[in-house]
C-alpha positions in Angstrom: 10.5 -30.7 -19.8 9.2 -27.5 -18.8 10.0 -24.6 -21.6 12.4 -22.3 -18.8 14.6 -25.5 -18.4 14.6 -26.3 -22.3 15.6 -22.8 -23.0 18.3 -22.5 -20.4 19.7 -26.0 -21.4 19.4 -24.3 -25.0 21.1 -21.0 -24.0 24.3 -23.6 -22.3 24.5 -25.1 -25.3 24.8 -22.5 -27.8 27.9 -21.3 -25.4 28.9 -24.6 -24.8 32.6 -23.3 -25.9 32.8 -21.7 -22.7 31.2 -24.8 -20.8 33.3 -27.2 -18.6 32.5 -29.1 -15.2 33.6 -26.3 -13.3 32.8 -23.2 -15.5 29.3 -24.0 -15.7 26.8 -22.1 -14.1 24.7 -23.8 -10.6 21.7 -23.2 -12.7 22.9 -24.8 -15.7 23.9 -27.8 -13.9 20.9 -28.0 -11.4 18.4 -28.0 -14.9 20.9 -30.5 -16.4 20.5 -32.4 -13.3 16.2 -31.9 -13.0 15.8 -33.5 -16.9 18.1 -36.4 -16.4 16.7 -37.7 -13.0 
């Protein structure tokens, strides 16, 4: 995993409060996306 994908995925999860499947950011899902496939 490259280190600007960990540390967005990072960032996400320390406001995953705020998260939800519409709430979240395109770039948070897109790197979500790129480390699972």
């Amino acid at each position: 995993m490259s280190q600007t994908l960990q540390t967005l995925i990072e960032q996400a999860w320390d406001d995953r409060a705020n998260l939800g499947p519409t709430s979240a950011a395109a770039e948070v899902r897109a790197a979500v996306e790129a480390v699972i496939a």
